[in-house]
C-alpha positions as CSV (number, residue, x, y, z in Angstrom):
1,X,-18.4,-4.1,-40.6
2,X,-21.1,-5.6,-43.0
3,X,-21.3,-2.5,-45.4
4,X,-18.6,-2.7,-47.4
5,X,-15.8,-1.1,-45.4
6,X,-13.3,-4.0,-46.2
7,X,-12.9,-4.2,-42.9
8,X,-11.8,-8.3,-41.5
9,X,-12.1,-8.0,-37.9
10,X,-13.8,-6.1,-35.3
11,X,-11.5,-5.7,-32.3
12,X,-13.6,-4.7,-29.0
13,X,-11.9,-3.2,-26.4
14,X,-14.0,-3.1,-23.2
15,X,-13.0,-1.2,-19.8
16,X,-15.0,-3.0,-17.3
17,X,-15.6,-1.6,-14.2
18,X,-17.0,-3.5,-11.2
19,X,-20.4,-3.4,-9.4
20,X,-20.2,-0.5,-7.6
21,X,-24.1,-0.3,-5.9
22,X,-25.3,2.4,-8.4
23,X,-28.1,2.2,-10.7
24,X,-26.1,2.7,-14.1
25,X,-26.1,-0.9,-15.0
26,X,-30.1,-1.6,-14.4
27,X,-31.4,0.2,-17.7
28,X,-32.0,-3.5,-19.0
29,X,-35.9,-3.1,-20.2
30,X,-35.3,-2.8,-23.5
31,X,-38.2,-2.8,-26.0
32,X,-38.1,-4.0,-29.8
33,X,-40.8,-2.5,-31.5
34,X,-41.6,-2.6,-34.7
35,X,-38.7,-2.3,-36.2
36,X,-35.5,-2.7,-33.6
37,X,-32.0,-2.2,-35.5
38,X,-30.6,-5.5,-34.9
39,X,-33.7,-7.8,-33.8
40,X,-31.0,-10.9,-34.0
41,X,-29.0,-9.5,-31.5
42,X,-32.1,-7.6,-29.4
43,X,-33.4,-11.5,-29.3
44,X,-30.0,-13.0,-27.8
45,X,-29.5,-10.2,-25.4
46,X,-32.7,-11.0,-24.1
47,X,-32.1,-14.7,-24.2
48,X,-29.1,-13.5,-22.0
49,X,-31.0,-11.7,-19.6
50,X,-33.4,-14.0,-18.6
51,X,-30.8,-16.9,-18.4
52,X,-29.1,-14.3,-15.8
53,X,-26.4,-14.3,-18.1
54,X,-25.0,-10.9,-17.3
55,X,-21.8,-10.9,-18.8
56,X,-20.1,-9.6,-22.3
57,X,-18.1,-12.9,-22.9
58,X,-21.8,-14.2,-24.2
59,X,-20.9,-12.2,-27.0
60,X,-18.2,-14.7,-28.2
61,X,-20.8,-16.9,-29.3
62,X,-23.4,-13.9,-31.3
63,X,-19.9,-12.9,-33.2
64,X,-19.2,-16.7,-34.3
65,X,-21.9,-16.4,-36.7
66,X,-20.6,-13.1,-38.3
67,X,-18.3,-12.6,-41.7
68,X,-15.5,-11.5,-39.6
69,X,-12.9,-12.4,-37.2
70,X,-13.8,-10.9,-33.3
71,X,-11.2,-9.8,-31.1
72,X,-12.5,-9.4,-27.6
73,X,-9.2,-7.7,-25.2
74,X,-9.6,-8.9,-21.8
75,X,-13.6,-9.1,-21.9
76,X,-12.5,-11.5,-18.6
77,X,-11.0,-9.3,-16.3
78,X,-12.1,-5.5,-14.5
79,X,-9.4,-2.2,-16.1
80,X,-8.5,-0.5,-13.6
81,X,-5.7,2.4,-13.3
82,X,-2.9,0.6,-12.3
83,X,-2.8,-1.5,-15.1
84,X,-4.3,0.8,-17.8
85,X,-1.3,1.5,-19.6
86,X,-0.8,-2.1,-19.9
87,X,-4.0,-2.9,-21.2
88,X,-4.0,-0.6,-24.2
89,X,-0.2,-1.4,-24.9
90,X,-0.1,-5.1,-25.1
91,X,-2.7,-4.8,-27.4
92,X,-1.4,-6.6,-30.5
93,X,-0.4,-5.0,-33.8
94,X,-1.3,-7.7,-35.7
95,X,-5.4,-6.9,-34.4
96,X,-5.4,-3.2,-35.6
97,X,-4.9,-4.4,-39.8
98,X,-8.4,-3.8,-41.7
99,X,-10.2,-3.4,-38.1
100,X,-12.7,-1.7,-36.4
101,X,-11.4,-0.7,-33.0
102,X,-14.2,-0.2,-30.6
103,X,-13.6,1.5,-27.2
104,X,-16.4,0.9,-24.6
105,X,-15.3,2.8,-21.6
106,X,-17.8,3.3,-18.8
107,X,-18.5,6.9,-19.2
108,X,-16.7,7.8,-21.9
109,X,-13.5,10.3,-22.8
110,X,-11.8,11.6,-19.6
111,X,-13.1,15.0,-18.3
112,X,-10.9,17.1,-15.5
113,X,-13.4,16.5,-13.1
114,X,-12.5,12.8,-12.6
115,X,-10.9,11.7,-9.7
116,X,-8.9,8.8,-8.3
117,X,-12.1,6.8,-7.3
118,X,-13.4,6.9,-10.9
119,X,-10.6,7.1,-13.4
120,X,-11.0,4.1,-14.6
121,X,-14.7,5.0,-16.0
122,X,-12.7,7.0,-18.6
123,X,-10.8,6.7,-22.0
124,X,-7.8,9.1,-21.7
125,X,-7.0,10.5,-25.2
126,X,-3.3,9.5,-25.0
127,X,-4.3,6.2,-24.4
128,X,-6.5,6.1,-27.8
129,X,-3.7,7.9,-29.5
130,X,-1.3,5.5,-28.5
131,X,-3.9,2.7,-30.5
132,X,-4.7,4.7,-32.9
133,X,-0.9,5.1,-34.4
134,X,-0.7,1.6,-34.7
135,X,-3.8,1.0,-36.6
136,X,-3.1,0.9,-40.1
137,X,-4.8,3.0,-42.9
138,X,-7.5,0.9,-43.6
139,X,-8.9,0.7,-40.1
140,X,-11.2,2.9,-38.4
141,X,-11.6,3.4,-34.4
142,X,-15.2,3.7,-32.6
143,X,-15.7,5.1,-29.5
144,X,-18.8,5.3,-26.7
145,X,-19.2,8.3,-24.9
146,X,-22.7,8.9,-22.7
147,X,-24.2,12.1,-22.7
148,X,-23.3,14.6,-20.2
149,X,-26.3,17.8,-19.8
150,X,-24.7,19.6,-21.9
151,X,-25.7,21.3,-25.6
152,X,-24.8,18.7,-28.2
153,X,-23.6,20.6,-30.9
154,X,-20.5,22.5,-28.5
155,X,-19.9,19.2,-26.8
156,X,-18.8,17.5,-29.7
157,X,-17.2,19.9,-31.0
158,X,-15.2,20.2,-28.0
159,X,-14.4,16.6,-28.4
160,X,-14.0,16.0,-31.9
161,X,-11.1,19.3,-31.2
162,X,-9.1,17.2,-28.8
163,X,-9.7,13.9,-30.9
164,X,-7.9,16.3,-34.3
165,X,-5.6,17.6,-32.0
166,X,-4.2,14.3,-30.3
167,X,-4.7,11.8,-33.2
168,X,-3.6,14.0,-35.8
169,X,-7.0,13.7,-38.2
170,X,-9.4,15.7,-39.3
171,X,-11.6,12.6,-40.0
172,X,-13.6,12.8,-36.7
173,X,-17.9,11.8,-37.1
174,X,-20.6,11.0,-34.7
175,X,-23.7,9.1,-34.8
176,X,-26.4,9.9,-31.6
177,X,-29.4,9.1,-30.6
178,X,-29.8,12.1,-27.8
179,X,-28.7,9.5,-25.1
180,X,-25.6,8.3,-26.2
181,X,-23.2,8.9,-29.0
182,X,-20.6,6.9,-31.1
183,X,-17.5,8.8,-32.2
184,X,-15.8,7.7,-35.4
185,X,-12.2,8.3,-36.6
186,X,-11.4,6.9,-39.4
187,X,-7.2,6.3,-40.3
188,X,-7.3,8.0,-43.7
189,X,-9.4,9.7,-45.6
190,X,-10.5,6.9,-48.4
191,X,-11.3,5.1,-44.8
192,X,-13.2,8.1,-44.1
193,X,-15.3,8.8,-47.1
194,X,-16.5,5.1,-47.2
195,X,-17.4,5.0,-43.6
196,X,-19.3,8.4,-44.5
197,X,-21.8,6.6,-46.9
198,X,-22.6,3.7,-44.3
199,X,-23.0,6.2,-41.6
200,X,-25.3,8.3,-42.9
201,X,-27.2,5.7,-44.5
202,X,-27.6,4.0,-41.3
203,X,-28.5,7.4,-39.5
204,X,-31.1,8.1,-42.1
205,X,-32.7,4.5,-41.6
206,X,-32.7,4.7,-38.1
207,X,-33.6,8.2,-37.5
208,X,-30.1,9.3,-35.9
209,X,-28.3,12.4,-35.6
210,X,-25.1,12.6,-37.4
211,X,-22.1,15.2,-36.9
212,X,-19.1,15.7,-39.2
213,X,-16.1,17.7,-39.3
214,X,-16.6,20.1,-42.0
215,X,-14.6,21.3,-44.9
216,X,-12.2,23.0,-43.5
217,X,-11.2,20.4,-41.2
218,X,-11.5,22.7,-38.3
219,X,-15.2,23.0,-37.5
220,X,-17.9,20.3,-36.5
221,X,-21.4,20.4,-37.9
222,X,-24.6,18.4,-37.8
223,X,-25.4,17.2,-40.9
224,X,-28.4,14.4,-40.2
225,X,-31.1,15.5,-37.8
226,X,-31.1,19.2,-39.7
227,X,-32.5,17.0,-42.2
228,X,-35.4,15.7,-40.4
229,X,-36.0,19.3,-38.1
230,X,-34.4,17.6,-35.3
């Protein structure tokens, strides 16, 4: 968003889930170090924490101070299944010009091993296609995905394969840090090439691994962390 992208608004669409007694939400002890990413926003998120301030809508205010317009898409209210298709639907067209698009679902993309009981912890590709063909060619869609125990380099490319496949793109990249990943699919290709630079640059900074579809548009490689005999 701040890297030259000519991107205006950053529309976050969470899938919030609610308590359900397990652990995943208690990995909270996070540490700065030397030199954290985004120390202004490490510093308010702790500010949030011990305030007991557990909840996403803080955000609102962190955002104000930024050089673009946030879009936060029912960061009030739990997704569940029955009203899924409704919440990526209503979403308004006018919200996907010059945007990143950022999916936060609680797992990540749907797998065939979900269920009932926890469908709602998963993006369903359709869904994201659905978005996607209304986002114009500017705008780029981000998308979390946690880490299964499973070899990096097949499971993204098993994902980035169903991402070409239902969005129609070959323009498919992700940025990891072992524990989680960030997929990135750019509209067009000029998006593409200029969210390249930024990604890269950001992976080298911050030590990252980085995958891209390759050449041929039909394989996914790791082009950061090669680099740095990772």
């Amino acid at each position: 968003m701040e890297e030259g992208l000519g991107l205006r608004r950053f529309l976050f669409v969470p899938m919030l889930t609610p308590d359900d007694g397990s652990t995943d939400g208690m990995l909270i002890d996070y540490h700065a170090g030397e030199n954290p990413r985004r120390r202004d926003l490490w510093d308010f998120l702790r500010g949030c924490l011990s305030r007991g301030e557990r909840d996403i809508r803080a955000l609102r205010r962190y955002m104000k101070k930024k050089p673009f317009e946030y879009i936060p898409w029912r960061d009030d209210a739990c997704f569940t299944n029955a009203g899924r298709e409704v919440h990526f639907s209503k979403i308004p067209t006018s919200a996907l010009r010059q945007a990143l698009v950022f999916f936060d679902p609680d797992n990540g993309f749907e797998v065939p091993s979900m269920t009932a009981r926890n469908r709602e912890k998963y993006l369903h590709y359709a869904e994201l296609a659905e978005v996607f063909s209304r986002m114009d060619d500017t705008s780029v869609a981000v998308i979390y995905q946690h880490l299964p125990r499973k070899n990096r380099d097949i499971f993204f490319s098993e994902i980035a394969g169903k991402l070409r496949g239902h969005l129609a793109t070959h323009d498919v990249s992700v940025v990891s840090d072992n524990t989680i990943a960030f997929f990135v699919v750019s509209k067009s290709p000029a998006s593409a090439k200029v969210a390249r630079i930024v990604l890269m640059s950001y992976s080298a900074e911050h030590d990252l691994r980085f995958w891209e579809t390759d050449r041929s548009g039909s394989g996914f490689v790791e082009i950061m962390g090669r680099l740095f005999g990772k």
